[in-house]
C-alpha positions as CSV (number, residue, x, y, z in Angstrom):
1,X,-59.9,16.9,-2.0
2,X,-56.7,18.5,-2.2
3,X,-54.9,16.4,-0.1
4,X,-54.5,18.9,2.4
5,X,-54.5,18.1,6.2
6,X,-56.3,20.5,8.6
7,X,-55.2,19.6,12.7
8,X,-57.6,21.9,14.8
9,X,-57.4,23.1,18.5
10,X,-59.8,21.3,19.5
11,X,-58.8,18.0,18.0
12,X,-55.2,18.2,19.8
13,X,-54.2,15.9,23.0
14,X,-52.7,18.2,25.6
15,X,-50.2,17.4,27.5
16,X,-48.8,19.7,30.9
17,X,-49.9,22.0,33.5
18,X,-51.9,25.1,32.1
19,X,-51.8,24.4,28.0
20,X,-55.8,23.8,27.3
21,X,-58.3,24.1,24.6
22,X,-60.5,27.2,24.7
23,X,-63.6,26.7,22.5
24,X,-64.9,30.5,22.8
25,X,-66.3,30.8,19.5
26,X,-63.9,34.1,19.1
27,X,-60.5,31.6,20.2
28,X,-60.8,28.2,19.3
29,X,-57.6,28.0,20.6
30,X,-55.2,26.5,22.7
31,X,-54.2,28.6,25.4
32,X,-52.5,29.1,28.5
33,X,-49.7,28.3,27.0
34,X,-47.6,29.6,29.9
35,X,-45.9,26.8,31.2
36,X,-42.8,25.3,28.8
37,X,-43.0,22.1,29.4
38,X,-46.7,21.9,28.6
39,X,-47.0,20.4,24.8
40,X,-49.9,19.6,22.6
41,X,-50.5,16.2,19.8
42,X,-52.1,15.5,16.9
43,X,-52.8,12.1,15.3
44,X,-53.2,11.8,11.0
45,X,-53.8,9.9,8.4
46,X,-51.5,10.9,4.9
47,X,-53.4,9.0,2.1
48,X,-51.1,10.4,0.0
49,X,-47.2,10.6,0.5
50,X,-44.9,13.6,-1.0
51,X,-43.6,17.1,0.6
52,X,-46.5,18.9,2.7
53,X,-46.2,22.9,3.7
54,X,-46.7,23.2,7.2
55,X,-48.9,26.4,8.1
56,X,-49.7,27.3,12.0
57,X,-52.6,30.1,12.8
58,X,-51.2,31.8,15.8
59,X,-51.5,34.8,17.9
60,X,-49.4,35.9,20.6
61,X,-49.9,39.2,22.6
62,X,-47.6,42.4,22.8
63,X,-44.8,41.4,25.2
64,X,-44.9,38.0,24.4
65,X,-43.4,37.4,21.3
66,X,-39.9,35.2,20.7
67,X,-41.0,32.4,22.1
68,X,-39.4,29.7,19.9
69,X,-41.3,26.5,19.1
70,X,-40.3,23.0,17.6
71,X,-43.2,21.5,15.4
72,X,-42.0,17.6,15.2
73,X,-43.2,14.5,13.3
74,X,-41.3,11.7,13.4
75,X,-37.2,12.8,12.8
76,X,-38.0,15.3,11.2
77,X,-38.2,19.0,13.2
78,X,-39.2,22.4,12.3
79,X,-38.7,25.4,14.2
80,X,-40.7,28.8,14.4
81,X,-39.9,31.8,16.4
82,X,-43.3,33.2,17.6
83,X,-43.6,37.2,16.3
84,X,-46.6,38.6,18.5
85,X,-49.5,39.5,16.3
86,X,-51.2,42.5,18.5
87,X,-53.2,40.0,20.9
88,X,-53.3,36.2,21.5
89,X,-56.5,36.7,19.6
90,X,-55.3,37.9,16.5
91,X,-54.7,35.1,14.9
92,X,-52.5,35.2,12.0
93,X,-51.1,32.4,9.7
94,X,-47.1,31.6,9.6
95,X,-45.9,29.3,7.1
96,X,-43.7,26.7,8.8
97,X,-41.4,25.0,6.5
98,X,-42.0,21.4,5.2
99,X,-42.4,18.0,6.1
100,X,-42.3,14.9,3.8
101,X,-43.6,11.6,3.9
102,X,-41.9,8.4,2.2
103,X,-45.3,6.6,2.4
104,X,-49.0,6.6,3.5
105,X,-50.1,6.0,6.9
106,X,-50.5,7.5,10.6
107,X,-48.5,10.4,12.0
108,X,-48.0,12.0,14.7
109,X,-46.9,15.8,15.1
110,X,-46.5,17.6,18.3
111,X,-45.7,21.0,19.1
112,X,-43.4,22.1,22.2
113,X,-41.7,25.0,23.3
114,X,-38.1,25.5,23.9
115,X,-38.0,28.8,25.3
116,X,-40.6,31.2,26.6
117,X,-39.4,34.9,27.3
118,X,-42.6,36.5,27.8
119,X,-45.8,35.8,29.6
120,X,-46.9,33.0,27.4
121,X,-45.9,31.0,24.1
122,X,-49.0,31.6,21.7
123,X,-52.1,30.9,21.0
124,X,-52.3,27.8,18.4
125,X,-55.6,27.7,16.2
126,X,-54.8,25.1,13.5
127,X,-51.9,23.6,11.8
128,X,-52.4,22.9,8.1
129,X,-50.6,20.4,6.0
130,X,-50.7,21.6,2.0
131,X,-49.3,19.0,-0.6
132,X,-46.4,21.1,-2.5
133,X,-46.8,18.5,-5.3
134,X,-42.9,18.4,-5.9
């Protein structure tokens, strides 16, 4: 009702090697993020254009952290630097940045990896989109 946009795990097209949904009640996640090439989609519907706050729900385990991934839609690109969070597991939410729409319609966003210095990226719960209303 609020607009918002919720893109789950398990709604996401995968793309690569190892990156897969795990639907373990306690992960719903996509893991095996271990390869950097591997990438994961969502398709949306915005019924409502304006300035969204992106939100990911990540975990990442010790010794994995500072991965840095590019959330894109469109030409427009956002960029997180993965902090570990105690265990791939322990999910934690990290606001983004923002992304804004001219007009209603279908988008895509896909995550990706640019660099990978530990083990793996992260493990990706959810993405939310939150209206900013500005």
């Amino acid at each position: 009702k609020d607009g918002s946009i919720t893109l789950l795990a398990k709604n996401a097209e995968v793309f690569g090697v190892q990156l897969r949904y795990e639907p373990l009640p306690h992960k719903n996640t996509l893991g095996f993020w271990t390869n950097v090439q591997d990438s994961a989609r969502w398709e949306f519907q915005v019924d409502q254009p304006g300035k969204f706050q992106v939100e990911a729900t990540i975990g990442c385990g010790n010794g994995s952290g500072g991965s840095e991934v590019e959330f894109g839609c469109g030409e427009q690109t956002l960029t997180m630097q993965v902090e570990e969070t105690g265990g791939f597991q322990n999910f934690k939410r990290r606001e983004i940045g923002s992304l804004t729409f001219e007009k209603a319609g279908r988008y895509e966003l896909t995550v990706r990896p640019r660099k990978k210095p530990g083990l793996a990226v992260m493990d990706l719960q959810r993405v939310v989109l939150t209206p900013t209303n500005q």
